[in-house]
Every structure is written in C-alpha cells, then in structure tokens.
N, C-alpha and C positions, 0 to 999 in steps of 0.2 A: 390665485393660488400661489404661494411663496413657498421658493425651493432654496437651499441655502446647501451648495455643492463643496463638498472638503476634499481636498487634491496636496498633495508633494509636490506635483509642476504643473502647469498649463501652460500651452504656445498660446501664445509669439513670447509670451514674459519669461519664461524659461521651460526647457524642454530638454530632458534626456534619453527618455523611452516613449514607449505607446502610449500610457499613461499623458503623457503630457500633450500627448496629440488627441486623446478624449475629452481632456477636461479642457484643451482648450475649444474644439468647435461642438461639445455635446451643449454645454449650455447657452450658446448665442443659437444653436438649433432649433430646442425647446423656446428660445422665447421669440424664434420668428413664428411659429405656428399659429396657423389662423386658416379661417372657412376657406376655401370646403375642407380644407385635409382633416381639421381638427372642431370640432365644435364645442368641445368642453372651457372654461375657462381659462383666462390669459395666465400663462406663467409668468408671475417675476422669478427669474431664477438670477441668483448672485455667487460667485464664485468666491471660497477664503483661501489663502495660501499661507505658507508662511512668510517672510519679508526676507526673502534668500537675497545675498549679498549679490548675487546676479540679475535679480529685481529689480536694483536700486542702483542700479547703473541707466535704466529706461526710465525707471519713472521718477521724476525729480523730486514735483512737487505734491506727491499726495496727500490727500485732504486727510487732517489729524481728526478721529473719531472720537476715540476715548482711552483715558488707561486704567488698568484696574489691577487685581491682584490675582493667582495663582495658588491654590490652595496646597502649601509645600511645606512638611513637618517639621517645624522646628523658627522656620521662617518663610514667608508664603514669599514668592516671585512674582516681580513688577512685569506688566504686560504694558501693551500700547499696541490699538489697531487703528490703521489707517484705510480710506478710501479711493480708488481711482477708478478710470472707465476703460476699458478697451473694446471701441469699436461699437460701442454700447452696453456695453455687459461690466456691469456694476461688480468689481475686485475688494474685497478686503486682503489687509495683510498685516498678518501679527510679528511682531517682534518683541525679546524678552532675552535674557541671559543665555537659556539653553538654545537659541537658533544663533551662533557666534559669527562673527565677521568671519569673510572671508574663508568661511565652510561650504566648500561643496552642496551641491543637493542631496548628495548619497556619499556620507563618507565612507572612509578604509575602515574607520574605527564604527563597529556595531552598534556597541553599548552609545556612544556619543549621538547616531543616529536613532537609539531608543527614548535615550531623554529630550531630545529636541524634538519628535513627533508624540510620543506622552504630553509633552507639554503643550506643542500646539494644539493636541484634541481636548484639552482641559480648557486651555485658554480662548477656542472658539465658543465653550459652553458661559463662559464668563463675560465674552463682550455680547451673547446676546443679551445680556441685561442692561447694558447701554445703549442699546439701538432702538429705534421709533420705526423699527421692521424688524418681523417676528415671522422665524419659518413655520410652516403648514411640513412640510418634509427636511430633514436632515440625511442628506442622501451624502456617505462615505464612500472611499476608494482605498480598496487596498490593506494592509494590516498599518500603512503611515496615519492612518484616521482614526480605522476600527475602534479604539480604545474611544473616541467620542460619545460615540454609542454604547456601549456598555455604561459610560459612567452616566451618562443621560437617564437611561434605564433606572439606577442607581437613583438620580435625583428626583425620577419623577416620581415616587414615595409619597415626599413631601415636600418637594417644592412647587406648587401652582403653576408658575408659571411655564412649568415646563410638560405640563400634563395633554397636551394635547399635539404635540409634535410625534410626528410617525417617523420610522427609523429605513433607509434602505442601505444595503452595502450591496455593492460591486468587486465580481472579484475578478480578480485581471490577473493571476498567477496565482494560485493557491500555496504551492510550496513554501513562499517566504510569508512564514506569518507572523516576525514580529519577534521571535524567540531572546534577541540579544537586548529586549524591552525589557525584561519576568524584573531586571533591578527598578529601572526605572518606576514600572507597576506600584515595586511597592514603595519605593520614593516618597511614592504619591499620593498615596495614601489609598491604590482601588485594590481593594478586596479579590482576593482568591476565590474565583467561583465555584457555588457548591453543587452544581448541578450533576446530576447524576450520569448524564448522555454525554458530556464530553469527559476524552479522556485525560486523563490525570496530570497529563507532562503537559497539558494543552490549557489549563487552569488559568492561567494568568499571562497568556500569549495574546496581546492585541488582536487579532485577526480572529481566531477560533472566538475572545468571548464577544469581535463585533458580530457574527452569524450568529450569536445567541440569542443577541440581544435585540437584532434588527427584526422587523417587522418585513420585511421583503427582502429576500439575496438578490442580486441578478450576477448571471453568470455572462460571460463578454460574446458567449455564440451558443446555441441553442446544442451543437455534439457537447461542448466545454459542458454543459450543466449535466448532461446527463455521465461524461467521465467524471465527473467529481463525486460520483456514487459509487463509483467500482475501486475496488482496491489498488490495482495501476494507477488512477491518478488523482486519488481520494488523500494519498499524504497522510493515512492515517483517521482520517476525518471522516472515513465516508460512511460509518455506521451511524456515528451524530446526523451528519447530512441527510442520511434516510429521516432522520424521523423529521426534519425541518422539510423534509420532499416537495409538500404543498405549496412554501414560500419562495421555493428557485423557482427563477424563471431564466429563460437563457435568450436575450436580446445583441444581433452581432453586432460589433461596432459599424460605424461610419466610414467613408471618404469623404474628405473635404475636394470635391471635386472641381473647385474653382482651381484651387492650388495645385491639383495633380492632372491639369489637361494639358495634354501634347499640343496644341493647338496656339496654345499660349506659353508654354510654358521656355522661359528667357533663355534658361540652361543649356537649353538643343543648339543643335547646330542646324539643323534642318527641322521646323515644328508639320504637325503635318495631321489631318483626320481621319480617320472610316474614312472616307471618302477619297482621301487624297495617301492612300498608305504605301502608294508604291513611293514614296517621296522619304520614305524612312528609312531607306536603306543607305541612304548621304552619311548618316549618323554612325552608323555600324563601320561603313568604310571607314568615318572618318575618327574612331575611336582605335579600330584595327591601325590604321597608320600612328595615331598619337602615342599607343603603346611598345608601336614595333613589332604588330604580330603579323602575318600574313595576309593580306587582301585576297581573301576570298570569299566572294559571295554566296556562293555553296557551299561554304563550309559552316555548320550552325554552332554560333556563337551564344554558350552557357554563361549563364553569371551567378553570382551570389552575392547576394547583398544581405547583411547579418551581422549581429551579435555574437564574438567567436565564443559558444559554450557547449557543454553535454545537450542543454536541452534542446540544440537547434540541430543537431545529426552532424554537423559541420565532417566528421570522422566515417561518418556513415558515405557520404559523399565522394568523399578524400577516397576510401578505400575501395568505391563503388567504380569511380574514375580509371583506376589502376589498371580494375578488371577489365576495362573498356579500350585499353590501351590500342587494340587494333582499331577501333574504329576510330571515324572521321569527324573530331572536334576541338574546338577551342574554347577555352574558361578564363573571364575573368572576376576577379574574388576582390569584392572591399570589407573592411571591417578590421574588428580588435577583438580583444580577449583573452581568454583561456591563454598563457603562454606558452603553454603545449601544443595549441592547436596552429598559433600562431607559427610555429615550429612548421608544424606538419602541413600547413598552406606554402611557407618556405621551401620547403622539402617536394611539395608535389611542381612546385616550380623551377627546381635544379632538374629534377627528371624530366621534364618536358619544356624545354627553356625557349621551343620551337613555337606550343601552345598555349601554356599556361602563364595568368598575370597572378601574382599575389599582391596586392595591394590594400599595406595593414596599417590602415587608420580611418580614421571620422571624415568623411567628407560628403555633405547633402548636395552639390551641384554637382560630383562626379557621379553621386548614385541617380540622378534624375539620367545623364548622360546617360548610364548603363541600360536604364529599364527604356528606354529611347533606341535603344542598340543592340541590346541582347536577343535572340531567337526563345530562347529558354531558362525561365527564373528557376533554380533548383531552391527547394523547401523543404529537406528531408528529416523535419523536426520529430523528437522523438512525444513531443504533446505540447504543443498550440493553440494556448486558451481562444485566440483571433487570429491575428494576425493581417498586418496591413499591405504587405509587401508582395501578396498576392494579387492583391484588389489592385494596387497600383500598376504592377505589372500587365494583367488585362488592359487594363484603362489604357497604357499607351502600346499597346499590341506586340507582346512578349508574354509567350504562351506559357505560364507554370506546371512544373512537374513536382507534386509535392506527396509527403507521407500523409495519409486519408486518416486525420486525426483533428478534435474540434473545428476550430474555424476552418480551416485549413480545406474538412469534408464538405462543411455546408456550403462555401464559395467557389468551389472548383468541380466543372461537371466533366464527367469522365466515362460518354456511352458507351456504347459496343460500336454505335456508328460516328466516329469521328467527327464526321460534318456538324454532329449535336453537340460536340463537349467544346468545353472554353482551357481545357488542359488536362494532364496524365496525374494519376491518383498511384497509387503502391500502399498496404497494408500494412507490411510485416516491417519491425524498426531495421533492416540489415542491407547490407552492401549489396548481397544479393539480389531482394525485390527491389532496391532503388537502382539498380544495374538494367534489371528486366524492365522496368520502367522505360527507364532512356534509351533501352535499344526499341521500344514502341514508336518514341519519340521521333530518333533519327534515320527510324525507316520512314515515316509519315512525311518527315522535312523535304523529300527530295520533289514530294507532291504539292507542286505551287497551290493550283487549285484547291487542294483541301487544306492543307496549313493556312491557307486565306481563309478561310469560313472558320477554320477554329480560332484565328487572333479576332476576325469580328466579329465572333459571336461573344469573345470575352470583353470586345470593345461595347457592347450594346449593354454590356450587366449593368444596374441602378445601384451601386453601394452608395447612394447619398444620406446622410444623415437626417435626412426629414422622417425618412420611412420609420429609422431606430426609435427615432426623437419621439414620434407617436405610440410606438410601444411604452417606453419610458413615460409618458404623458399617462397611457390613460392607468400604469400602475401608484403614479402618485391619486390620481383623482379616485381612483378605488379604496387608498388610502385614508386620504382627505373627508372621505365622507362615513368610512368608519367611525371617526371622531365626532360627527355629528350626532 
C-alpha cells in the first residue's frame, strides 16, 4: 500500500514547529510496521516537501526526477522534482518560481506563503504523472497542503488516473487556514466551492475546502477532534465539522523516543533513568548555578518551554506567578514571540531578579537541559491540538502542570490520589485555576516519596510512535480497499 505524505517541514531536513517533528518520524514509523503489531500490508510511505532553500544546504546531490508544468493563467510555471533518502525514507522535493531562494519556511509576507504552498499542492498533483509509483493514499497536513486535495477531488472527474487515490487531512491547528491563499486560489485557477455546509468566507480557504474534500480528517489527539465541534475551538467551522463527524478521527501524535531519552541524551550534564533518578538532580543544581539562581534543592524549579503567543497562556502563567508571590519558587522561561509577552517575561524577571530567568530565544540543547532540570513544566495553553512538550517532560521526569485541554487532557493524568497521576490538570483558561493548580503542585513537592511515584509513573507512559502509526495504518487500509 503506497502513502504519498505532503508537509511544509520535516526533521532532520528542516524543522520549525510540531509539524515538522511529525512529518519527520510519522512516516519512517509507518513503514517500520510489521508482525505482530501490524498485519495488514507493507507501507511504502514517501514523503514531498517543497525544496526549502534550508534543504539544499544538507542534501547536495538529489536525484533529478522530472520537470513538468504548473497549470498558471496566462502562463503555466516550470516545476522540477527531485529525489533523496533519509534514513530510508524515500523524500521528494519540488522546486519552481514561487518557492524563492532564500525564503524562509514561513514568511512575514502571507500572501508570498499562499502562492508558494498553492503551488506546491498543484505541483505534487503534476509530478505524479511522472513517477513509476502511484499513491493508494494522499494524506495532507495542515491548510500548507490542503489545497492538494481539494484540487485532486477537482481532477478526479475526469482524469483516470487519479480515480482511485483516497484523500486524508490532518489537522494540527485549526485556526490558521490558509486565508492569506483566497489570491493565490484564484491565481490558479481552483474554483470557489459551492457547497452548501461551508461557510461563505471559508469558500476558497485551503484548509476548510481540504476537510471537504478529504475522505478521512484526523485530528492530532483524540480531546482536539472532539473540541473542533464545539464553538470555542471549532473557528467557525464546527457546524460544517458536525456534518463530516463520521470522518474525524482524533489519533495523538508520537515521541520519537530514541531522541528524547535521558539515558542517552548528550545535552545533560548528568544522563540518568527510572531507575537511576536520584542522579538528576546534578542537572538542576547545575543549571541553578549556570544561571545564577540559588542552589536550592528544595526549592521546585518551574520552567517553560514554548512558543511566546495567546494560544499558549504564556499571560495566564505570568499573572498566575504574581499571585503566588509568597510562595516558594523558581522559573525558568525559554522561547520568543509575541513582543508583548516578550516584554512581560522581561518584566516578571525585574520583579523577581532573585528567582526568575527569562531567556528569549530558540535554543534545543538548553531546552533538553531544562526538561532534565526543571521540577515542573507549566502548560497553561489556552487550546492544544497535541502537544509534545508534555510527553517530553514525563519522559525525563519533570512533572507537568498543564490547562485540561486536547492533547494536553488525553496525556496528562490527574487523580484524586496523587501516587496515580503523572501531573496537575486546571480547567478554566485564568490565573486563577492555573494558581490553584500550583499551589497543589508545591504542596505535594515537599513529599519525596510521592513526587517520586508521580515523575515515574510519567516516566513509564508509551508515547512512541508505533502505537499512532497503527491507528494511522489501519485508517489508510480501510481506505484502500474502499477502492476496491
């Protein structure tokens, strides 16, 4: 069975968000599957990209495919796809006019990144006519794809050979669907859909008409599929969504657990397991020293690691903090963004210059140190399609305190008897319950004994990717033989 997966990024070749940490290990996942886990047939799955000018710094020599044209009014656009391997996983990667040197993955300019993923979702539809491998599934990501599928839809009318490919979309953020495309669309000549069940403004928005047009959604955690029907976090969508109901399905993401084990993992100062966890506290002292904060071991050490924006609570936190002022804690904060919030991470660290780190930029080996060192990941996102930074934290035993919102709920257990949960949950989006929260938190801390059974019970959770991989598996083969 052949799966042909469309992505914006995929690691190790380029990577900015979550996204690019799915599309890089969901499909060498899928195609390690074999007996017993899986008994359905062998996946070839193959990854396209586009040929981001941060691609082609790693891969030198890729194998030249094909070139072909670009169906653009007035004068159609030159393609060219190439081929490479990583790690066994067979990559294409298109390149053409609108994917420009030295452009970002995501630019400042919207409209720029609507014709350059317009284009790529066209121009994947165009080199399968040059390939001697033909998908069984066309599974998209995101509103940067979506537009693939709708125009496939589009061509399988009448064009044969595209008649028997099934369609799946993945949504990994609903909000951004593409809006700053509606030119591009029509650029390109795809059609304003007339369908009755989307709304109006939603017509020629990539993303809304890829769930039109897909044969299966899946949504990135199993809460995510079910809030994409309620008005909070449906974005307008969730009336169309009901009627497509049957076709979500909500499968959480992965950890790539090779890459996120304390055990191994180079970044630590001190690596350490389950079994060896009293050894992890070398790490904490010795981040407390690197930063300048005070060496204390009893004092529980908060971190965040994040995205600075609305939808991650970052504010929530900030003013949760404040109110906590009497009690006994230390916060350190990496990340960017928002230049407000930026501000107000600044800002929470003049006022507590005793405890508080802000530390505002991109850095992956300080954050493996963090989640290596922290007591407690704060997560007080205001909606959470997944989210990785939970699971990570578990995995090297740094308890999460998060808002009880998609992935966020399904990954994080929070009983009434402590010794059962793997971290602290809170409901309501506000300072308030994410305050109530942490004072559960750092009354619990002072209890060796049970603060151990909650880091290892989060250290024992399975987010490996084989498990998703199988969900994902047998929604293609359910597919697949539709077509039969």
């Amino acid at each position: 069975m052949n799966v042909l997966f469309l992505a914006s990024e995929a690691a190790p070749l380029v990577k900015v968000g979550g996204l690019g940490d799915v599309a890089g290990s969901l499909p060498p996942a899928l195609r390690r599957l074999q007996p017993p886990l899986w008994s359905g047939p062998q996946l070839d799955v193959r990854l396209v990209l586009p040929f981001h000018e941060e691609i082609k710094l790693k891969v030198r020599e890729p194998r030249f495919v094909a070139s072909f044209l670009v169906d653009h009014p007035g004068e159609d656009l030159p393609a060219k796809a190439f081929l490479t391997e990583v790690n066994g996983l067979p990559v294409y990667l298109i390149e053409g006019p609108p994917i420009l040197p030295d452009m970002p993955v995501y630019s400042s300019d919207a409209a720029l990144d609507g014709e350059k993923y317009v284009f790529f979702s066209l121009a994947v539809l165009e080199m399968l006519k040059h390939l001697d491998w033909q998908p069984d599934i066309l599974h998209a990501n995101d509103w940067h794809t979506a537009a693939s599928l709708y125009a496939l839809q589009i061509r399988q009318k009448d064009q044969p050979e595209f008649q028997k490919i099934r369609k799946v979309l993945s949504i990994h953020n609903l909000p951004f669907m593409g809006k700053d495309a509606e030119e591009a669309m029509i650029k390109y000549g795809i059609p304003r859909s007339k369908d009755k069940r989307l709304p109006k403004w939603a017509t020629l928005f990539p993303l809304p008409l890829g769930l039109l047009a897909a044969d299966r959604i899946i949504a990135v955690s199993p809460g995510y599929a079910r809030e994409i029907l309620t008005p909070e976090f449906g974005c307008g969508l969730q009336d169309f969504l009901k009627t497509r109901r049957s076709s979500i399905t909500g499968i959480l993401n992965g950890l790539d657990q090779d890459s996120w084990n304390p055990q191994t993992d180079p970044a630590l100062i001190e690596r350490y397991s389950i079994e060896t966890l009293e050894k992890r506290s070398l790490n904490k002292k010795t981040l407390q020293e690197d930063l300048s904060l005070p060496v204390e071991s009893d004092t529980p050490l908060l971190i965040i690691i994040s995205r600075l924006d609305q939808q991650k609570g970052i504010d929530i936190a900030i003013a949760g903090l404040r109110q906590m002022a009497n009690r006994n804690w230390q916060l350190v904060l990496l990340g960017t963004g928002d230049p407000l919030l930026e501000s107000d991470c600044r800002s929470l660290e003049a006022e507590f210059p005793d405890r508080v780190r802000a530390i505002i930029r991109f850095d992956a080996g300080f954050a493996r140190r963090m989640y290596a060192s922290g007591d407690v990941l704060l997560m007080p996102s205001r909606y959470e399609p997944c989210g990785l930074a939970q699971m990570i934290a578990m995995r090297y035993g740094c308890v999460p305190l998060a808002r009880a919102t998609g992935g966020l709920r399904d990954t994080i257990q929070d009983q009434d008897d402590p010794a059962q949960s793997t971290g602290f949950l809170f409901e309501e989006a506000s300072p308030q319950a994410f305050a109530q929260a942490l004072e559960r938190a750092l009354i619990l801390y002072p209890n060796t004994e049970i603060w151990r059974m909650i880091q290892r019970n989060g250290m024992q959770q399975d987010f490996s990717w084989e498990k998703s991989a199988i969900e994902y598996a047998k929604i293609y083969l359910e597919l697949a033989e539709q077509t039969k």
